[in-house]
C-alpha positions as CSV (number, residue, x, y, z in Angstrom):
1,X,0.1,-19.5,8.9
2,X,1.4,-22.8,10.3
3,X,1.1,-23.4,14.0
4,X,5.4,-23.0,14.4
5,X,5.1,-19.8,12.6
6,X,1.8,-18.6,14.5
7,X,4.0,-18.9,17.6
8,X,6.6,-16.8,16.5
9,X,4.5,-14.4,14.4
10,X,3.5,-11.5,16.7
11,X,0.3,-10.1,16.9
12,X,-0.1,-6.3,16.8
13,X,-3.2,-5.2,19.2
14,X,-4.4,-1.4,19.0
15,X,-6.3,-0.9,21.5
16,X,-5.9,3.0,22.8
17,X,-8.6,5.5,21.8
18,X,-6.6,8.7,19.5
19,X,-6.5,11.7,21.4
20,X,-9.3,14.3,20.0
21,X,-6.6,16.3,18.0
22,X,-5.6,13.5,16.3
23,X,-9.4,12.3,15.3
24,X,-9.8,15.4,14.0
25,X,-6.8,15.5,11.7
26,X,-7.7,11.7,10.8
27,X,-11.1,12.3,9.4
28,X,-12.3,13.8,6.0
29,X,-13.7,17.0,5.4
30,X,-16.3,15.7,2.7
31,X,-19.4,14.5,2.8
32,X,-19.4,11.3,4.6
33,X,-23.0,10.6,3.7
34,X,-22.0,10.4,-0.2
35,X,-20.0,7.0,0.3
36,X,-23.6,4.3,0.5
37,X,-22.0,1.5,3.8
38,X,-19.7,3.1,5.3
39,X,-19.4,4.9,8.7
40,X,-21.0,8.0,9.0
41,X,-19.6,9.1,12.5
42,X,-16.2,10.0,10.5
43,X,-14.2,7.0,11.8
44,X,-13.0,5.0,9.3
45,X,-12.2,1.2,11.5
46,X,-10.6,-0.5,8.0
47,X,-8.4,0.5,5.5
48,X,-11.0,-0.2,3.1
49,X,-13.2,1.8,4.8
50,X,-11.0,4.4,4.6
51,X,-10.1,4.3,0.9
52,X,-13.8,4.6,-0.1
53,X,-14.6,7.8,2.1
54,X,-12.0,9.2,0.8
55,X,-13.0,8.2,-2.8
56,X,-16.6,9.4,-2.2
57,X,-15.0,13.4,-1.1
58,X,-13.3,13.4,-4.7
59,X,-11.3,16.5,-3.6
60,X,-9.6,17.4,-6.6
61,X,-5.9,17.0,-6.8
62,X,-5.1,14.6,-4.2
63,X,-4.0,10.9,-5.0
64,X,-1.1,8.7,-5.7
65,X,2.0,9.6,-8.2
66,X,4.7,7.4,-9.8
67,X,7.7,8.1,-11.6
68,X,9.8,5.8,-12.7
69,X,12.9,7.2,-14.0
70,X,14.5,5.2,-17.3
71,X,17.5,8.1,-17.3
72,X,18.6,10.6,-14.9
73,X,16.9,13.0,-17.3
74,X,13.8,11.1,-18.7
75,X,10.8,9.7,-16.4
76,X,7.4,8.0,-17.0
77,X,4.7,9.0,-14.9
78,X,1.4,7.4,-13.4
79,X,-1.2,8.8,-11.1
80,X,-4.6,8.0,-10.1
81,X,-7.3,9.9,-7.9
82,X,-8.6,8.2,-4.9
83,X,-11.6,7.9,-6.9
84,X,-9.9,6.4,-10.1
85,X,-7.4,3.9,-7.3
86,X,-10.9,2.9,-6.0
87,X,-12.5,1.5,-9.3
88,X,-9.0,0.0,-10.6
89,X,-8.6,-1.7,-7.2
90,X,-12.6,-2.7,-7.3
91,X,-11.7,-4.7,-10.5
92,X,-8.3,-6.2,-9.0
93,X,-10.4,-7.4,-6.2
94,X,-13.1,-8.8,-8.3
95,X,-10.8,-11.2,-10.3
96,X,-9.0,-12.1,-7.3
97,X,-12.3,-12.9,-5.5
98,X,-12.6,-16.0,-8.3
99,X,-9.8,-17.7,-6.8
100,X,-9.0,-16.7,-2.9
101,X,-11.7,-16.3,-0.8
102,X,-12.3,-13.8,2.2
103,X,-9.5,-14.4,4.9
104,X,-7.3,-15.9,2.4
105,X,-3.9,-15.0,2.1
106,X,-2.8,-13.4,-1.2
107,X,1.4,-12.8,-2.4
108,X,1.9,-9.5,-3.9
109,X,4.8,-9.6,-6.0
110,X,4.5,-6.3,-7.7
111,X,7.0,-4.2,-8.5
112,X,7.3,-0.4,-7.0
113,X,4.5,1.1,-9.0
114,X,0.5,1.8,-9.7
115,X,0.2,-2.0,-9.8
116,X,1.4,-2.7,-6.1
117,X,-1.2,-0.2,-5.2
118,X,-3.9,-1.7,-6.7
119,X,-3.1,-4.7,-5.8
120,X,-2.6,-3.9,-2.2
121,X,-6.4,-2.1,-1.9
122,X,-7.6,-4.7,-3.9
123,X,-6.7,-7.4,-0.7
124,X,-8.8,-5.0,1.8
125,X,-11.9,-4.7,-0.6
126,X,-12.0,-8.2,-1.7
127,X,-11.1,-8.6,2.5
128,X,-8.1,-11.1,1.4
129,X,-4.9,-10.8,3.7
130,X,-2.1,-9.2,2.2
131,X,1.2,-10.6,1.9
132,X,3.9,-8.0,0.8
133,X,7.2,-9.8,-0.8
134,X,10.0,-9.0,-3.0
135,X,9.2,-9.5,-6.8
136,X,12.0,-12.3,-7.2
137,X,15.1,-11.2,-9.6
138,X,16.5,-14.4,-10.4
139,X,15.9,-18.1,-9.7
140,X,17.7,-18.1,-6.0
141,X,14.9,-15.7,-4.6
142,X,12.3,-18.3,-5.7
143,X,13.3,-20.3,-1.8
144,X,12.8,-17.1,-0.2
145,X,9.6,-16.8,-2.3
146,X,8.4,-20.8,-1.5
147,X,9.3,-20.6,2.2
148,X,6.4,-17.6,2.3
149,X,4.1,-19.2,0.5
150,X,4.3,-22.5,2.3
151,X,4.1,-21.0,5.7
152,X,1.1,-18.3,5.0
153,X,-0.7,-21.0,3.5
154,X,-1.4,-18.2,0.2
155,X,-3.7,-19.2,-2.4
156,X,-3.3,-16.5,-4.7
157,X,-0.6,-14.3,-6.2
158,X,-1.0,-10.9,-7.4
159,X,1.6,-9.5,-10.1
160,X,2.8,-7.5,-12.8
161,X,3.0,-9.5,-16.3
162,X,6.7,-9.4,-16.3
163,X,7.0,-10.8,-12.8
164,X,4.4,-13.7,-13.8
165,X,6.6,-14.8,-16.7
166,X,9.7,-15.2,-14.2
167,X,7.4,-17.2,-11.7
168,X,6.3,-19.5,-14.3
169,X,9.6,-19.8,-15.7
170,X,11.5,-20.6,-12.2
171,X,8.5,-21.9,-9.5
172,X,9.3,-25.6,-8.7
173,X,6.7,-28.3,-8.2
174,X,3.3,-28.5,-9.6
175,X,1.0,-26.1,-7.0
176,X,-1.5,-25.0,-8.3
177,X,-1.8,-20.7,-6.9
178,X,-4.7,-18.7,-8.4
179,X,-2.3,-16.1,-10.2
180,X,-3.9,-12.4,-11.0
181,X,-1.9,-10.1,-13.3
182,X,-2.6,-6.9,-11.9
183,X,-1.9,-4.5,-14.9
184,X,-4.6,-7.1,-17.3
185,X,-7.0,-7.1,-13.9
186,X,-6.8,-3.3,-13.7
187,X,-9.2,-3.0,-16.5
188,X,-12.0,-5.3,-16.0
189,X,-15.1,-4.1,-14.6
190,X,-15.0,-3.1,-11.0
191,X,-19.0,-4.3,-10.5
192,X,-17.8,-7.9,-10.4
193,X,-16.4,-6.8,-6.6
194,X,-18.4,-8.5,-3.8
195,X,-17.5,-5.9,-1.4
196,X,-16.5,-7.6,2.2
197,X,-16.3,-5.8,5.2
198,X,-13.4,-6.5,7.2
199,X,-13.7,-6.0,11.3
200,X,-11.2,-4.0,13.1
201,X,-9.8,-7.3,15.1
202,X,-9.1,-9.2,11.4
203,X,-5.6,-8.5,9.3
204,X,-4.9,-6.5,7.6
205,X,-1.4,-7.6,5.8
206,X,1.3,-10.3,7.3
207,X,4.5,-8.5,7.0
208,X,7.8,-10.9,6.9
209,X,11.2,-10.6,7.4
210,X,14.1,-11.1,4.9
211,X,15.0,-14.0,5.3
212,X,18.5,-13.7,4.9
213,X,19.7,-14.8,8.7
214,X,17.0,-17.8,8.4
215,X,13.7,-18.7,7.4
216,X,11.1,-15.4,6.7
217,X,9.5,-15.1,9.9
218,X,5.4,-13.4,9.5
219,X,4.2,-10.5,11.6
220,X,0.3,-10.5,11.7
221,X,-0.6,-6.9,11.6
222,X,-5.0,-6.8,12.4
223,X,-6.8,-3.6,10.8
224,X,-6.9,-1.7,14.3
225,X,-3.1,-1.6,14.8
226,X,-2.2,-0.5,11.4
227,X,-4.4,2.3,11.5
228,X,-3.2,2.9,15.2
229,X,-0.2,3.2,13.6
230,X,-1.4,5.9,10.8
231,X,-3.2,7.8,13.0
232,X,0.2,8.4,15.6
233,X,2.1,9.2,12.5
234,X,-0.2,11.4,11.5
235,X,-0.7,12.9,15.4
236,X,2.8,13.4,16.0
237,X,4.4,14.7,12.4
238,X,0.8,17.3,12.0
239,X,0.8,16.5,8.7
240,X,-2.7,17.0,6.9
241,X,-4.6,17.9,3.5
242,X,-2.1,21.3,2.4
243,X,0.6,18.9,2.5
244,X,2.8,16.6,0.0
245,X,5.1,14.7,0.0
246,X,7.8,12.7,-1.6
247,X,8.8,8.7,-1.0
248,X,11.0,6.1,-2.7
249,X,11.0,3.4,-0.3
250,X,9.7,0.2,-1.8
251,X,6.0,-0.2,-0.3
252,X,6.9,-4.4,0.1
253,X,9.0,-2.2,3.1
254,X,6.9,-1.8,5.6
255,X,7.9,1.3,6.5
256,X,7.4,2.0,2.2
257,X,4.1,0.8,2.7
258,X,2.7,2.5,6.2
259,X,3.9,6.0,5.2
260,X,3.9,5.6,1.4
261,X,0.2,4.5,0.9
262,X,-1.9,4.9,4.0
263,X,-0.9,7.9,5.7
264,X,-1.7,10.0,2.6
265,X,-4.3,8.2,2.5
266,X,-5.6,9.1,5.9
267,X,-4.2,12.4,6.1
268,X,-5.6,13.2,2.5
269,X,-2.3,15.0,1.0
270,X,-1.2,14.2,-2.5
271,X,1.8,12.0,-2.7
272,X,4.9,11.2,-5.2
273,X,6.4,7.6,-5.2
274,X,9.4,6.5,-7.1
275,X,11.9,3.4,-6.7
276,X,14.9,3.5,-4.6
277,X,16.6,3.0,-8.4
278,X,14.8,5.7,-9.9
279,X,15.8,7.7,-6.8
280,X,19.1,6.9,-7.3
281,X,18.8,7.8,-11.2
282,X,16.9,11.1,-10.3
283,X,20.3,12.3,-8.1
284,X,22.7,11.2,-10.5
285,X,22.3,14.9,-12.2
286,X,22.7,16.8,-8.7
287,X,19.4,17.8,-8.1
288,X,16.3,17.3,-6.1
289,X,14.5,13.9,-6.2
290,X,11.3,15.8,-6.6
291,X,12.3,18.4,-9.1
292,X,10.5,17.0,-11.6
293,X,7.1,17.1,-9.6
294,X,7.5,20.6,-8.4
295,X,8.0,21.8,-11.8
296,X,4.7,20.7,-13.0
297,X,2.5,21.5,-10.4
298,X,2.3,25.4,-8.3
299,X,2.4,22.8,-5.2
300,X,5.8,22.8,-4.1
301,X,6.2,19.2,-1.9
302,X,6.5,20.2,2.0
303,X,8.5,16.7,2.6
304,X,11.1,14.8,0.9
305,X,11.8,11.6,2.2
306,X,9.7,13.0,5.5
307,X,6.2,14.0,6.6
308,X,6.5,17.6,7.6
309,X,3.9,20.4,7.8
310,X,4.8,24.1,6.4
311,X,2.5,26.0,9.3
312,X,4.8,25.1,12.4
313,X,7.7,23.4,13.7
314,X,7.2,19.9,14.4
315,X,8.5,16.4,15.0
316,X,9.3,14.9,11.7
317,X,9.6,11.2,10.9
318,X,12.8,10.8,8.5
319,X,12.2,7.8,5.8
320,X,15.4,7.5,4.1
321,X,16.6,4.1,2.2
């Protein structure tokens, strides 16, 4: 980031230990030894870290879910296993690795979907900074867009094909970005990863503001605090492995992105994602946002919109748009 925006960027320190309760809600119930360099002592210090112990426990039927609703009546639907997010996000990280290297800052400008997921694990493995943004809509998003990437310094963007076809056809001047379509970089293999290991104390993602009052302004947000921040979540709202839940904030939010990707992810629960349009589309008929989730699985979602545990009453965390 440039020294003016360094200043008013605000660095998030977690310091404080998590009570004992919420360790033990935080860790895995696997084997810890079947994931080859990472912690044994069932502390996960980096979201990396994290994703690959939970990887290595394969417990069946947990994982990310998308629907993406093209009528209030019709969806299409993607899902991986931690496993599966692992080796798609291994091969992300590896292609990205050929053009940003380790501390680099890296624009994710994938829409809601299986994509921004991958690409967002694919920063921590390949230890690049990520930098969640809007996927621009038209041409007048592209100064929001520039004003980002000018001030974090990124040299690399990570993006759905249709996205990359709008940046080509609107970016201005000649800046040369290493650019990594996501849904092509999803199948390559994920042995070309050079696994870095991130420390505690480096970031984790810079997280900017709109924009619309002024110029996007970055907060720096290290490993340590954003995990600080999952495992309080996760402390306070008791949620844990027999729960689910249902999300369709947009994970460039970062309120989307804390609750809709790595607290299931720490807290091991399955999860479904949509769009605040497909949302939208999903209600349009009167009923449930999740109805079409609880139909095809015996495991009715204990949270819609909010993490919530079905054994007793609790504080609850409401995420609405």
């Amino acid at each position: 980031m440039t020294n003016e925006s360094s200043r008013q960027a605000s660095a998030v320190a977690a310091n404080s230990a998590p009570s004992a309760d919420g360790a033990d809600r935080f860790v895995s119930t696997g084997s810890f030894n079947e994931a080859p360099g990472v912690n044994t002592d069932k502390k996960y210090k980096t979201i990396s870290e994290l994703l690959r112990i939970r990887a290595a426990n394969r417990r069946p039927g947990a994982g990310f879910r998308f629907l993406n609703y093209d009528s209030p009546t019709t969806y299409i639907e993607e899902s991986f296993s931690y496993s599966e997010l692992l080796a798609e996000a291994s091969a992300v990280a590896g292609v990205l690795q050929l053009g940003c290297p380790p501390g680099g800052r890296a624009l994710i400008l994938c829409p809601p979907g299986t994509d921004y997921i991958a690409a967002f694990f694919a920063c921590q493995l390949a230890g690049v900074v990520a930098v969640p943004a809007y996927p621009p809509r038209n041409p007048r998003h592209m100064d929001r867009l520039e004003a980002i990437i000018g001030d974090c310094g990124a040299a690399a963007i990570l993006a759905s094909s249709n996205v990359i076809e709008k940046i080509e056809r609107w970016k201005r001047g000649d800046a040369h970005r290493h650019i990594v379509d996501v849904s092509l970089a999803r199948r390559e293999n994920p042995a070309s990863l050079r696994l870095i290991e991130s420390s505690p104390d480096s970031l984790a993602f810079l997280q900017y503001t709109s924009g619309t009052t002024g110029q996007p302004k970055g907060v720096m947000v290290t490993q340590a605090a954003a995990l600080e921040n999952v495992r309080q979540i996760i402390d306070l709202s008791r949620c844990g492995e027999e729960d689910s839940g249902v999300l369709w904030l947009p994970p460039f939010h970062d309120m989307g992105l804390v609750a809709g990707l790595l607290v299931p992810l720490a807290a091991g629960f399955p999860i479904t994602l949509m769009s605040p349009a497909s949302f939208c589309k999903g209600l349009r008929v009167g009923s449930r946002p999740c109805r079409t989730s609880t139909r095809r699985s015996p495991r009715r979602p204990t949270s819609h919109g909010v993490f919530a545990s079905t054994r007793r009453a609790r504080m609850q965390f409401v995420l609405s748009i």
